[in-house]
VOGU-3710 file (C-alpha; in Angstrom, 3 decimals, decimal comma):
1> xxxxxxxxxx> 214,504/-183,263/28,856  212,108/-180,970/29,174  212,277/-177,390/30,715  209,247/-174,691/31,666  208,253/-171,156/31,174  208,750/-169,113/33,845  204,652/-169,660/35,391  203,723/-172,580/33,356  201,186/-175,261/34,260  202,897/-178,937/34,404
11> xxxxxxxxxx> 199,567/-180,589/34,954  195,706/-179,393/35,667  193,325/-181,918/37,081  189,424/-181,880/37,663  188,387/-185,082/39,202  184,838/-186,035/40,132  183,753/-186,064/43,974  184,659/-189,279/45,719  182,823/-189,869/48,951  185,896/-190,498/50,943
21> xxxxxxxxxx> 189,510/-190,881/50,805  191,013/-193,894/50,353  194,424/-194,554/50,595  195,843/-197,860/48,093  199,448/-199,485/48,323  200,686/-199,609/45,191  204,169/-199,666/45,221  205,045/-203,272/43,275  201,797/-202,013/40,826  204,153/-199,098/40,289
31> xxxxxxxxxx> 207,257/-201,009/39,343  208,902/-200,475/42,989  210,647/-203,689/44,140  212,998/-202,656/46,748  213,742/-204,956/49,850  215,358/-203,172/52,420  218,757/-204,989/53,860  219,434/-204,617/57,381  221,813/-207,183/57,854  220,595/-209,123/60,926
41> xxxxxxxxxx> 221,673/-212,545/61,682  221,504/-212,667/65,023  223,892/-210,471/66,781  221,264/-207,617/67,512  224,113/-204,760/66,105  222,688/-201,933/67,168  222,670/-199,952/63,585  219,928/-203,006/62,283  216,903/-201,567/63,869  216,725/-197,936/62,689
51> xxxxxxxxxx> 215,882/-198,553/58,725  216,378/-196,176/56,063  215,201/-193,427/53,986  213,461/-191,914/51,035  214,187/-188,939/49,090  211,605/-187,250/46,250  212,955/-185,346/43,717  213,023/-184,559/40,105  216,185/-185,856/39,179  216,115/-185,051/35,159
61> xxxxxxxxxx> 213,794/-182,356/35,331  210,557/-183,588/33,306  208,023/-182,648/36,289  207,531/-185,806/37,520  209,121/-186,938/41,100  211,886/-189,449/40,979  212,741/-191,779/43,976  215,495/-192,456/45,765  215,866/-195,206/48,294  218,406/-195,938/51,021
71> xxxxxxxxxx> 219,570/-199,444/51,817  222,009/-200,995/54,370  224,762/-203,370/54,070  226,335/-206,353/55,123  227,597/-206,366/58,471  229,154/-210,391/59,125  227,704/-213,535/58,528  226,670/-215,249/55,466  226,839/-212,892/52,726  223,819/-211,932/50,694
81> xxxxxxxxxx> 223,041/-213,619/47,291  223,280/-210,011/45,965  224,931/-207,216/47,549  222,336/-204,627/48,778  222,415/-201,048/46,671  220,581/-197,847/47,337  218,027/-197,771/44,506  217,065/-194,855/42,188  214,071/-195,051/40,478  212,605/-192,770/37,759
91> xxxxxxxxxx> 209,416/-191,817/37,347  207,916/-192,214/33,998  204,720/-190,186/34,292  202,291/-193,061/33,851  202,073/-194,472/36,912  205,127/-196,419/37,051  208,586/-196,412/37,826  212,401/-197,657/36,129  215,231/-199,179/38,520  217,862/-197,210/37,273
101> xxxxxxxxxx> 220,325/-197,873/40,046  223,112/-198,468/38,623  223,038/-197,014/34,902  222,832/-193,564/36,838  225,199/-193,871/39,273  223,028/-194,007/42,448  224,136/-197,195/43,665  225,725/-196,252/46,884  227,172/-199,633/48,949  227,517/-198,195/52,404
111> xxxxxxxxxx> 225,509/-199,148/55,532  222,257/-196,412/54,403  220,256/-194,186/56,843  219,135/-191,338/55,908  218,642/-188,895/52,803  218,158/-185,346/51,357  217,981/-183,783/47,846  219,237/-180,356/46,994  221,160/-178,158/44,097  224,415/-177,800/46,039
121> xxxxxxxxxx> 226,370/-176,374/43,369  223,468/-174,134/41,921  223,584/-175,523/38,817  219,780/-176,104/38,146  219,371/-179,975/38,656  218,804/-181,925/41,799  221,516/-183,343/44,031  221,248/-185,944/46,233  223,148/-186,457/50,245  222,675/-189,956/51,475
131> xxxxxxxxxx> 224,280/-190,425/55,402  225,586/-194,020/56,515  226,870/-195,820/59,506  229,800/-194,570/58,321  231,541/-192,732/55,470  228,419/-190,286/54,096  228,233/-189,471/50,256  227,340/-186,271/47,907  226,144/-187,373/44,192  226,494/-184,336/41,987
141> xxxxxxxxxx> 223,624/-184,484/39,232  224,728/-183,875/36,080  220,857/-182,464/34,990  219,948/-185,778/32,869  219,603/-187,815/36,015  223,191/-189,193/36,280  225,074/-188,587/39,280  229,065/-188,877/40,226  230,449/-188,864/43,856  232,058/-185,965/44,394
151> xxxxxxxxxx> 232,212/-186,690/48,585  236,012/-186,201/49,111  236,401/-183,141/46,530  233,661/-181,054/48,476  234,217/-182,451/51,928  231,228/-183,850/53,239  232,172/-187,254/54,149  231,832/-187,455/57,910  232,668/-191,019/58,815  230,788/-191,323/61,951
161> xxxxxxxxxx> 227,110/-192,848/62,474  224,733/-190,070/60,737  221,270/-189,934/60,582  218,853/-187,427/59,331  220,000/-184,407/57,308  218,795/-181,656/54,710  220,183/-178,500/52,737  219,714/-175,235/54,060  221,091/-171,706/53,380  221,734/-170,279/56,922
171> xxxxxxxxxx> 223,703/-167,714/55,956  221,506/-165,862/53,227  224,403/-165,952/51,013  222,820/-167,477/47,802  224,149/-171,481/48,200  222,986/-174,350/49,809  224,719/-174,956/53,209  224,099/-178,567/54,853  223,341/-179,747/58,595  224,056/-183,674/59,174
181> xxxxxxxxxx> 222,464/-185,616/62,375  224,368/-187,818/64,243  223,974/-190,560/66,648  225,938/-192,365/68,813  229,477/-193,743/69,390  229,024/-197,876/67,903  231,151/-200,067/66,818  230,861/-204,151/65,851  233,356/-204,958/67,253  232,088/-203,021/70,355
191> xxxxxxxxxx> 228,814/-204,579/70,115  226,949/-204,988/73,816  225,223/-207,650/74,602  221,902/-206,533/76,224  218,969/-209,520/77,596  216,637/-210,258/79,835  216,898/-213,460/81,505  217,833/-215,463/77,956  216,072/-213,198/75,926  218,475/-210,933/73,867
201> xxxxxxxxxx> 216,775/-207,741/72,319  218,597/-204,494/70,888  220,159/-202,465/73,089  218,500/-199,032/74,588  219,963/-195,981/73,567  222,152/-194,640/76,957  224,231/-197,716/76,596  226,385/-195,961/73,942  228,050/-192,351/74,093  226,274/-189,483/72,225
211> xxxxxxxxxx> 227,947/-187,483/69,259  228,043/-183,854/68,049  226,319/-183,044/64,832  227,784/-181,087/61,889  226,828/-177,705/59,609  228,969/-177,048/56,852  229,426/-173,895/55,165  228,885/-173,942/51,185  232,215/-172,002/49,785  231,513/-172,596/46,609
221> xxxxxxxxxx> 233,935/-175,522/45,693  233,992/-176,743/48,983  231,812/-177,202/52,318  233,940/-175,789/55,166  232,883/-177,456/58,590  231,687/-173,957/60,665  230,058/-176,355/63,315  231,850/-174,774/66,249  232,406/-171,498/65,005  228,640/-170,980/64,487
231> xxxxxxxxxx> 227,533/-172,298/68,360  226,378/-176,023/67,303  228,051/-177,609/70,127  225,153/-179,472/71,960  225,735/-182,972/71,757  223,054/-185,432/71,599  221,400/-188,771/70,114  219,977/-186,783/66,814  217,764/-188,797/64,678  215,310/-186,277/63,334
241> xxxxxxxxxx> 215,892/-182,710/61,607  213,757/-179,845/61,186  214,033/-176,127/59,448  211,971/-173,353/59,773  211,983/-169,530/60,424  210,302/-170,213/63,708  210,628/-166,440/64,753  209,814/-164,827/61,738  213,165/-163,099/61,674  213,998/-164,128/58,161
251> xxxxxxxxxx> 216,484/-166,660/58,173  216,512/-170,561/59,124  216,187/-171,943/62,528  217,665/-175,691/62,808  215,343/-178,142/64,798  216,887/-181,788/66,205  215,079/-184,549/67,683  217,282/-186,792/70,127  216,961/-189,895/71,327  216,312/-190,115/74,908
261> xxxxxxxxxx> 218,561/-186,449/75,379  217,139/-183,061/75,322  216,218/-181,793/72,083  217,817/-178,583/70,247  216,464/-175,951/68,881  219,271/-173,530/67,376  218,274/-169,791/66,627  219,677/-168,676/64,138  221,166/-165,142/65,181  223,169/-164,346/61,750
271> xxxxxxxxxx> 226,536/-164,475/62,740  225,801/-167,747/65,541  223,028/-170,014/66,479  222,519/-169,859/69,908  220,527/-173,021/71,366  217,353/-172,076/72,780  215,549/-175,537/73,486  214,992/-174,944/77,124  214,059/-171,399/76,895  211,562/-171,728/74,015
281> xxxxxxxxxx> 210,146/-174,708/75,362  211,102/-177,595/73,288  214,016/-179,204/74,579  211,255/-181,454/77,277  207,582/-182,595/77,265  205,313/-180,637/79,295  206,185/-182,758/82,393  209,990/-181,814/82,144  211,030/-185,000/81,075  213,157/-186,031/78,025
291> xxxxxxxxxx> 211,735/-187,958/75,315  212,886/-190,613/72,625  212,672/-187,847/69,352  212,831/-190,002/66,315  210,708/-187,628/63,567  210,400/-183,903/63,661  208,105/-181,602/61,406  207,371/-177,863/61,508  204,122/-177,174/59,709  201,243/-174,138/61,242
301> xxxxxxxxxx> 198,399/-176,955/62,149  196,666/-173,343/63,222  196,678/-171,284/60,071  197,456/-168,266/62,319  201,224/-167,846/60,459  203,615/-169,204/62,716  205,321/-172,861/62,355  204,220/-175,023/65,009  206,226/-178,381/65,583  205,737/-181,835/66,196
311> xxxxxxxxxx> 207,606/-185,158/67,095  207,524/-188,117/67,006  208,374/-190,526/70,594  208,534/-193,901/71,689  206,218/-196,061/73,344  204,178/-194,845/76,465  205,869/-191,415/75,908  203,120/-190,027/73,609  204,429/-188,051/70,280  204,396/-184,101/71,376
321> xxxxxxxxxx> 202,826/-180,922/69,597  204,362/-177,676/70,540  202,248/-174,373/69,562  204,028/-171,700/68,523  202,778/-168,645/70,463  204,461/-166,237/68,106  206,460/-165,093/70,507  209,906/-166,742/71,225  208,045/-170,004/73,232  206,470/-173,337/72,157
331> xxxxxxxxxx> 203,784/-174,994/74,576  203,416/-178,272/74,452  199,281/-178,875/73,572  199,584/-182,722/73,094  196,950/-183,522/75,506  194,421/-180,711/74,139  194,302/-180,796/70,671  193,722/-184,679/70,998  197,065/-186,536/70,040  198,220/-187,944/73,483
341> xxxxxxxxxx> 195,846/-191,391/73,482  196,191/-192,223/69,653  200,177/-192,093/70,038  200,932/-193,318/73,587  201,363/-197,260/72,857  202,839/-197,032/69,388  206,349/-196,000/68,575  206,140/-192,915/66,095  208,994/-192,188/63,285  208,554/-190,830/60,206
351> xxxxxxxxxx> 205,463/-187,882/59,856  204,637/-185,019/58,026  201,882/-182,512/58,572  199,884/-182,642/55,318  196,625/-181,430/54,225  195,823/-185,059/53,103  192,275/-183,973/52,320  192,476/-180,802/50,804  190,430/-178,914/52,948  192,882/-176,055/53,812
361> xxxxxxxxxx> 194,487/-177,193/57,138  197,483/-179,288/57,775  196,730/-182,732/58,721  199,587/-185,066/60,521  200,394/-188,567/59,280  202,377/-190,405/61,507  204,317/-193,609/60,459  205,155/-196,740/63,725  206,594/-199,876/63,990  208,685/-200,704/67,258
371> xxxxxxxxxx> 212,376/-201,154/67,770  212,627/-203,991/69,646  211,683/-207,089/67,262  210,878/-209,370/69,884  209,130/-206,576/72,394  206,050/-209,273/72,883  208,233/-211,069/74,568  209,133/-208,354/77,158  205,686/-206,157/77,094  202,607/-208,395/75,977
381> xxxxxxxxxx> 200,861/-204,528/75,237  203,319/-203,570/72,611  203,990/-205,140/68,942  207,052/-204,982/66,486  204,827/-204,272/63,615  202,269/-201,213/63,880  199,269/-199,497/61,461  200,409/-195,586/60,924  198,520/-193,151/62,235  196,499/-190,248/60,025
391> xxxxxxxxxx> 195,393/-187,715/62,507  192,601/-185,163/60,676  192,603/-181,666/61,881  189,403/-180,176/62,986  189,648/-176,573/61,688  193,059/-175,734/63,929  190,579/-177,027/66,985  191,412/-180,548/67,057  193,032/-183,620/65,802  190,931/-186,693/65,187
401> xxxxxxxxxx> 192,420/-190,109/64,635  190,946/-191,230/61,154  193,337/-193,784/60,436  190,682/-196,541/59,742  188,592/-194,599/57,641  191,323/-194,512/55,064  191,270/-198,074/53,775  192,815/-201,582/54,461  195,491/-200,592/53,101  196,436/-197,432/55,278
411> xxxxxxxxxx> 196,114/-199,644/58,729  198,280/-202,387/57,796  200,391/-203,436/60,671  204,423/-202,528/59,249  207,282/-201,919/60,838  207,872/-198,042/59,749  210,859/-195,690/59,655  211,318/-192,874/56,845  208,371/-191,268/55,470  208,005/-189,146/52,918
421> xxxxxxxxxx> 204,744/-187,081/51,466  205,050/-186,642/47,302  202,552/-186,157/44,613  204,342/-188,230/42,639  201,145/-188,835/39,724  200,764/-185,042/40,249  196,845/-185,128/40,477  196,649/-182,270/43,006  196,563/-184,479/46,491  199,243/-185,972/48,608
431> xxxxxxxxxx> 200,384/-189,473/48,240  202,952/-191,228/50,863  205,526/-193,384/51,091  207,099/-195,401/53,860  210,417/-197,597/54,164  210,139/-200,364/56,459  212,896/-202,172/57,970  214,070/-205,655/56,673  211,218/-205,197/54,326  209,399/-203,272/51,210
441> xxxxxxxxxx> 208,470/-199,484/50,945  204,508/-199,152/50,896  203,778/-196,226/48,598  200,596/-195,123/49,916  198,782/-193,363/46,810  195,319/-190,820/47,885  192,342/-191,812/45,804  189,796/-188,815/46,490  191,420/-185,995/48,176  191,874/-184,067/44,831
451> xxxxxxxxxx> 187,386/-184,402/45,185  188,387/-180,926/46,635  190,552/-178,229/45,089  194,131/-177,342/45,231  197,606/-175,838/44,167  200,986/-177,048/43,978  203,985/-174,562/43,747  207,353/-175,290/42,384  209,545/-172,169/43,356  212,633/-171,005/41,242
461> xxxxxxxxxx> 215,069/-168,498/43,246  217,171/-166,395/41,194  220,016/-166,627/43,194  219,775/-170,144/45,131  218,319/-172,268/42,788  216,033/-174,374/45,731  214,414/-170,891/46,832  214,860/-172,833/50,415  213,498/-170,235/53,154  210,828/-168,659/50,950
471> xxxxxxxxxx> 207,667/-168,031/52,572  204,544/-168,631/50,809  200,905/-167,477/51,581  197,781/-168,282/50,112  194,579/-166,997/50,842  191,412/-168,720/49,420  187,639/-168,603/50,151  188,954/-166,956/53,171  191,352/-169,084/54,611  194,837/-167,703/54,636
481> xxxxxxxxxx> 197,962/-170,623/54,483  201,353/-170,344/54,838  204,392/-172,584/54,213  207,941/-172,643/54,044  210,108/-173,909/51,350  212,145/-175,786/53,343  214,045/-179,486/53,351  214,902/-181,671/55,843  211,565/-183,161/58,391  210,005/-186,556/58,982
491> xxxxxxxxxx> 212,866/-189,208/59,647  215,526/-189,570/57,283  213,560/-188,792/54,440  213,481/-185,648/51,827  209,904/-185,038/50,949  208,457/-183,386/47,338  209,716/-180,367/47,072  206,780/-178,228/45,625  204,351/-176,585/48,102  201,071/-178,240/48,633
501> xxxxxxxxxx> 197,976/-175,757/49,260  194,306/-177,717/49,855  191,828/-175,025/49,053  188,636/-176,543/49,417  185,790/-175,210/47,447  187,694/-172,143/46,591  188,562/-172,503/42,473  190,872/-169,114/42,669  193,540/-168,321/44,898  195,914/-164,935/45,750
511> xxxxxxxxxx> 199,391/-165,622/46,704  201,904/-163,981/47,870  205,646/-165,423/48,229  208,619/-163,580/50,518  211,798/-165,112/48,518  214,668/-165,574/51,134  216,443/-162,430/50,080  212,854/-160,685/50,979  211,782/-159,920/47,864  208,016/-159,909/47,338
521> xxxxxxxxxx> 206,270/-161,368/44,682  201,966/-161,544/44,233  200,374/-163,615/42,097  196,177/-162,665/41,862  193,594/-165,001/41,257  195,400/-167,928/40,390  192,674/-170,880/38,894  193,130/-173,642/41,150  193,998/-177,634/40,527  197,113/-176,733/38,711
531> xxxxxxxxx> 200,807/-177,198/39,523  202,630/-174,187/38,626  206,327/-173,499/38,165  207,205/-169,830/39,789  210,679/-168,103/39,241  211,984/-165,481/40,920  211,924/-162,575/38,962  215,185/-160,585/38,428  215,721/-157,239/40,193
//
């Protein structure tokens, strides 16, 4: 296993103009043959149309993102020839991956949804969180990419019907705490039959009861449930998480999509979040109503230093963008920066803002596929299976809908749920990956958009290992970026955990990085189209 200097360059790239991206599936190419179990035979449960997700991480520590992938179970019926595992897969560095499911412990059996990596225990390696229907899990990593569930020793293994989830340190104290989505009340043997005329499709969400999500508190040994104590007591249909330091007021904020129920956005006021949705402007769409949240990102589309957010809704509901005015208060500017028309028939989950293209401002990649597998039947406008959606920013003006300039490949009509963004052949531009339900991932890898330059940053705090709530800018040919170390985002999914910076032309850039205990660190002139490894330096 092999470990790096404190700034040390993992890989530098310099690849000749291309004169467009291209996006290429290539996931069975790269040794990826997952098939996602949702265990549907006919009784429309409920739990069988929201898929699974994906987590990136580097498991064992060689520089090269692993993969982990989610899977459900069975739920009655005839069994399957081979009983359905989450999958871990490690990346070898040459364009391929290794099953190693179950030589590394991975190989989780509950009903899967959603996922997030993190060093829980501080101990240097990656850890991995995977939420069910059902009992949840913790895998400890041991550092050489074998993992033991340690779910009942720590405390984490809320038995209700989670969703989306993702490590954060709230508190400023030096750990990784943990915030866990949840959905609704459902049962099988509580299953509702819901049809028009003899047509029997999946239920909508108000038929069953919402449920209360959870924080836990990292003590060390144990996670101590604080969900009360610190204010989270909205309860809602959560399916997609979000972190950021939306105010600027140095600590974490906690974003949650909901399904059909107002969203949340908790402040985080140091000793209590207080939820502000309503106030701040995000809880409803700009016509008061609210929407079907599946996927959440914060990302600054604007480059003007403050996280802007987006999500992701359902049919005819349009996905929303709410600008950040700096301020306290989101407005929702859907309509005017161009995203209402491109999103209003197709049924958004997964996304990530991303500067796909290198060019210095954060692009938005949007992955659809309905819910209802037979909606053709009841709406002759809508479709099960969907392309995704690349939107390209215009300079922070604009979003423009480029989706079929990206390839064949990128437009193919899937039925989406997790997505997550990963340089996972670390050539300096952002590749993507996207579970599907009942079917295989498509690992969508970017041929071109390393034509411009870039930098990659993978941050080492010297107290919490994950550096989670460090602020990073970088300023290049005169463009000035910032990003948050954070995890959670998209939908169920844990996305590669090094910063991505396009820079365009610019070969040098200055950064400067606010570590979450607000220590400042500069780094001048850095040459660009290298991944560097940055640790915190000691006080």
């Amino acid at each position: 296993m092999r470990r790096y200097a404190v700034l040390s360059i993992l890989c530098a790239c310099v690849v000749a103009a291309e004169a467009q991206v291209r996006y290429r599936e290539v996931a069975r190419e790269a040794g990826i043959d997952f098939q996602h179990y949702n265990g549907a035979q006919g009784e429309y449960y409920y739990v069988e149309t929201f898929g699974a997700g994906a987590a990136f991480f580097d498991a064992d520590g060689d520089g090269w993102q692993d993969l982990y992938l989610i899977n459900g179970a069975h739920l009655s019926g005839t069994l399957p020839p081979t009983p359905p595992i989450n999958r871990f897969y490690r990346n070898a560095g040459d364009g391929t991956f290794a099953d190693l499911s179950v030589a590394s412990g991975a190989d989780d059996r509950g009903y899967g949804m959603g996922c997030a990596a993190g060093d829980f225990d501080n101990d240097g390696d990656q850890d991995l969180y995977a939420t069910n229907f059902g009992p949840n899990v913790l895998l400890s990593n041991d550092g050489e990419g074998r993992f033991a569930d340690v779910t009942q020793i720590v405390g984490v293994g809320d038995g209700r019907w989670s969703t989306s989830t993702g490590f954060l340190d709230f508190d400023n104290d030096g750990d990784l705490d943990l915030f866990v989505a949840n959905y609704v009340h459902f049962s099988l043997q509580g299953n509702i039959q819901c049809q028009r005329g003899a047509i029997r499709f999946y239920c909508e969400p108000s038929t069953y009861a919402s449920i209360g999500d959870v924080l836990y508190r990292n003590e060390g040994r144990r996670f101590v449930d604080v969900t009360k104590r610190m204010g989270i007591r909205a309860v809602g249909r959560g399916l997609g998480v979000a972190f950021a330091d939306s105010d600027l007021d140095g600590d974490t904020d906690i974003y949650v999509a909901n399904d059909g129920t107002p969203n949340f956005l908790y402040e985080n006021q140091g000793r209590r979040f207080v939820e502000i949705g309503l106030r701040a402007g995000v809880q409803y769409n700009e016509d008061g109503h609210a929407e079907a949240g599946m996927g959440v990102d914060f990302g600054d589309f604007d480059n003007d230093g403050y996280a802007d957010l987006f999500v992701t809704n359902y049919s005819r509901e349009t996905n929303t963008l709410y600008w950040n005015d700096g301020r306290g208060r989101f407005a929702d500017f859907t309509a005017h920066f161009g995203l209402g028309a491109p999103s209003y028939l197709p049924l958004g989950f997964g996304t990530k803002f991303m500067d796909y293209d290198n060019d210095g401002d954060l692009d938005l990649y949007v992955g659809n596929g309905h819910v209802v597998d037979n909606i053709e039947q009841l709406d002759a406008d809508l479709r099960y299976a969907q392309p995704d959606l690349m939107l390209r920013n215009q300079g922070g003006a604009h979003f423009e809908e480029v989706s079929d300039q990206l390839g064949a490949d990128f437009v193919v009509e899937s039925v989406v749920r997790g997505a997550a963004a990963v340089d996972w052949d670390n050539d300096g531009d952002p590749d993507l990956l996207a579970t599907t339900v009942a079917g295989r991932p498509r690992l969508l890898r970017n041929d071109g958009g390393n034509r411009q330059h870039w930098i990659e940053l993978l941050l080492v705090g010297a107290g919490q290992r994950d550096a989670l709530g460090t602020r990073v800018t970088v300023t290049a040919g005169g463009v000035r970026q910032v990003r948050e170390r954070q995890s959670g985002g998209s939908y169920l999914s844990s996305h590669d955990p090094r910063l991505h910076f396009g820079l365009g032309r610019a070969t040098k850039a200055d950064i400067a990085i606010r570590w979450p205990d607000g220590q400042m660190q500069t780094l001048a002139a850095v040459e660009a189209d290298q991944i560097i490894r940055v640790v915190q330096p000691t006080r």
